[in-house]
Structures are given as structure tokens and as C-alpha cells.
N, C-alpha and C positions, 0 to 999 in steps of 0.2 A: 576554411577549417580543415587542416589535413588527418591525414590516419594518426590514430594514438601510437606512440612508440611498442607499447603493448596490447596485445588483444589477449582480450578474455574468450575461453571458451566456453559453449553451454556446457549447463550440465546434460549430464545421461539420463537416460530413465529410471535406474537405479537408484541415484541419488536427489533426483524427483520425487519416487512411492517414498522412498527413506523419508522427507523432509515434512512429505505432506503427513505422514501419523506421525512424526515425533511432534507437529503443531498442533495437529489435531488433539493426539493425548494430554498436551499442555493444556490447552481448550478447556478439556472435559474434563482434565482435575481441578484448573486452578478457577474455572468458570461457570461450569455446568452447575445450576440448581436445586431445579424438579424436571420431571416426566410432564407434559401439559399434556399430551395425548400422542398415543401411539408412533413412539421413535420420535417425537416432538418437544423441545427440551428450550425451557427457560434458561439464560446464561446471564449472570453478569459481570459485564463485562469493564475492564479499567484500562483508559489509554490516558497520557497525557494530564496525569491526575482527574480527569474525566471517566466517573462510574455511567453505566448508560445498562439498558436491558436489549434483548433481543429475542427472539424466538424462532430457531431453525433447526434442522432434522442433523441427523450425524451427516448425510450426503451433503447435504448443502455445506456443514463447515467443512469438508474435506474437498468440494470444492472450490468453496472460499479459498483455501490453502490452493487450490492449483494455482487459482487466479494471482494469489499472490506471488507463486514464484514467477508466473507469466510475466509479471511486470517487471520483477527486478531481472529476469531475464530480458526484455525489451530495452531496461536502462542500461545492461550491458553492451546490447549490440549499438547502444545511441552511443556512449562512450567508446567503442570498440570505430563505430563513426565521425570520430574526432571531435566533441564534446567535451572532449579532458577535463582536466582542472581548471588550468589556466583561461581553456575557452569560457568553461560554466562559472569563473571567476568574473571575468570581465561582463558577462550575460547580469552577477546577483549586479552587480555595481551600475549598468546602465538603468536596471529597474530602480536601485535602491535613490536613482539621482529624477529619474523620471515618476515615479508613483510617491504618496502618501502614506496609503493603506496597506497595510501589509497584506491583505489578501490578495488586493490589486496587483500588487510585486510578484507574488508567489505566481498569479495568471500572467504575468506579463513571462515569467522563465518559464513556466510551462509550455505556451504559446512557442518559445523559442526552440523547445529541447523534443515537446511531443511530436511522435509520427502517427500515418499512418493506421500503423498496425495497432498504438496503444490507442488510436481512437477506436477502431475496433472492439480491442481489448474492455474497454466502458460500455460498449454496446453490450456486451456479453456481463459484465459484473452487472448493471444497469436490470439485466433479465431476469438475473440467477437474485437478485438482491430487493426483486418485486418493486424497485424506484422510477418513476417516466414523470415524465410534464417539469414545471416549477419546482416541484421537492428536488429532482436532482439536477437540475438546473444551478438552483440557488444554494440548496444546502449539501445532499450528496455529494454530487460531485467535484464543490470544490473542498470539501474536506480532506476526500479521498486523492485531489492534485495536492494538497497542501501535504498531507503526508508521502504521496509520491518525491514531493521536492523534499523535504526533509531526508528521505533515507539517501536521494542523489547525491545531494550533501557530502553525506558520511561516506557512501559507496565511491564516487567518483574516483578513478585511476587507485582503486582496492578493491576489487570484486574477488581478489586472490585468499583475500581475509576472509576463513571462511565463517571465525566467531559475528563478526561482524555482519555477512551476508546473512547469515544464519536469525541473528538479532532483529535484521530488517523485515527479514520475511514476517515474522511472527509478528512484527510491529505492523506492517502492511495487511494480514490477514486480521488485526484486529479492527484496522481504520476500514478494511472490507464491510465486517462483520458490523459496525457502526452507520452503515448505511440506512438501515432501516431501521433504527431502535429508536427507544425512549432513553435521555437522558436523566440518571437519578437526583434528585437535591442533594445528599452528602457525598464530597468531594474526597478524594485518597490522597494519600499520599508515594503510591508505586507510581511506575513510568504510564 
């Protein structure tokens, strides 16, 4: 797998603080519900036409948000790694020819593409998101890979697009924020 003909660069810190409140504010208008106690705030939340509840502080969603760009920062430097297109092409196709289950697929390119640092990086969401043993095992965190592969997807050799970077984050801080919630019985119709 060689060097990508293009390399992305991190962002600044600048454009980090900028990212994490404009998610954040998004958060807290389009989600935020009640006060449950002292800076303590019920959210619900919609991904993937999937309403679900949660309950975390303003620090934790604006850590959520760091977490989030940490990762699509990490899928940069995988990409910037020679993961391209073509590479993470040939990677959906060998799963799509070897598994059944689509979640199965999704763990088999994960397996392929994670390092590292984004094992880490779980370690650390896994903390901040109060999930250990069998829940994140089974349920957390392959949610949170299945949306990691989803934005690689779309990101891969376009990390330049910043609407589009931009879109993933918020979508990954949601999939974050779904870690430890209750899913509600009526389903939406938004992303």
C-alpha cells in the first residue's frame, strides 16, 4: 500500500475550538431537552432515522466533539497512509465476498484500516461514555466502528471538502453521544 498521491493536513487548534462549539451549539439547540440536575441535561437525540435519549453535562458533549474530530483526524493520517480509495475499495470488496453480515463486513474493514492510536482513541470514548465489559463489546462499539466506516466512506481521498468533513464530524459525535443511551420507539425521518 503506498503513499496517497495527496496528503491531508491536520487541522490547527483554531479550527478544532471553532468546530467543537459550532457542534456543540448544534447539540444544544436541535437536541438538548431539560436541565435533569445541575449542568445535567437530557438530549434527544436522531441519527440514522434512529431517536435514542442520553444524558451528559455541556463538558462531556464538547468532549464528545473533540473525540469526534480525533477520529476523523486519525482516518486522515490512515488515508494520508495509503488507504486511498482504491485501496479501501478493494478492502469493501474482499469483505463484501468473504462475510454475510453486514456487521461482520463492516469488522472485517475495520480490522483492516484501524490502528494503533484509534484503539486508543476507544479506550478514551469507552471512559468519557461510562461503557466497559459486554455492552461495549457487543453493542457500543460496533456501532460507533460501523459509523467510523460509514464517514471513511465518504471522507476517503476528500478530507479537503470541508462541508463534507464538517457533516462527518457532527455525524460521528452523534454515533459518540449514542453510546450510552436509550433508544426511543418512534423513529424520524432526518439523517
Amino acid at each position: 500500500m503506498g503513499r496517497c498521491d495527496k496528503s491531508y493536513t491536520a487541522l490547527n487548534e483554531k479550527e478544532r475550538r471553532r468546530l467543537v462549539e459550532e457542534w456543540y451549539e448544534c447539540i444544544v439547540r436541535d437536541f438538548r431537552k431539560e436541565i435533569v440536575k445541575d449542568d445535567f441535561y437530557r438530549y434527544e437525540v436522531i441519527i440514522q432515522n434512529i431517536k435514542f435519549i442520553t444524558y451528559m453535562t455541556d463538558e462531556e458533549v464538547r468532549l464528545s466533539a473533540e473525540f469526534a474530530i480525533d477520529l476523523l483526524e486519525e482516518l486522515k493520517r490512515i488515508n494520508n497512509n495509503g488507504i486511498k480509495r482504491n485501496v479501501y475499495e478493494e478492502i469493501m470488496g474482499e469483505m463484501e465476498r468473504e462475510e454475510e453480515s453486514n456487521i461482520f463486513r463492516v469488522i472485517g474493514i475495520w480490522n483492516k484500516i484501524s490502528t494503533e492510536e484509534m484503539a486508543k482513541l476507544f479506550t478514551k470514548i469507552n471512559m468519557a461514555r461510562r461503557v466497559g465489559g459486554a455492552y461495549a463489546i457487543l453493542i457500543a462499539n460496533p456501532g460507533l466502528i460501523s459509523a467510523i466506516c460509514a464517514v471513511y466512506e465518504q471522507l476517503v481521498d476528500r478530507f479537503e471538502d470541508e462541508e463534507m468533513y464538517n457533516l462527518s464530524g457532527y455525524f460521528l459525535l452523534r454515533a459518540i453521544m449514542k453510546m450510552n443511551s436509550s433508544e426511543c420507539e418512534d423513529e424520524t425521518e432526518q439523517e
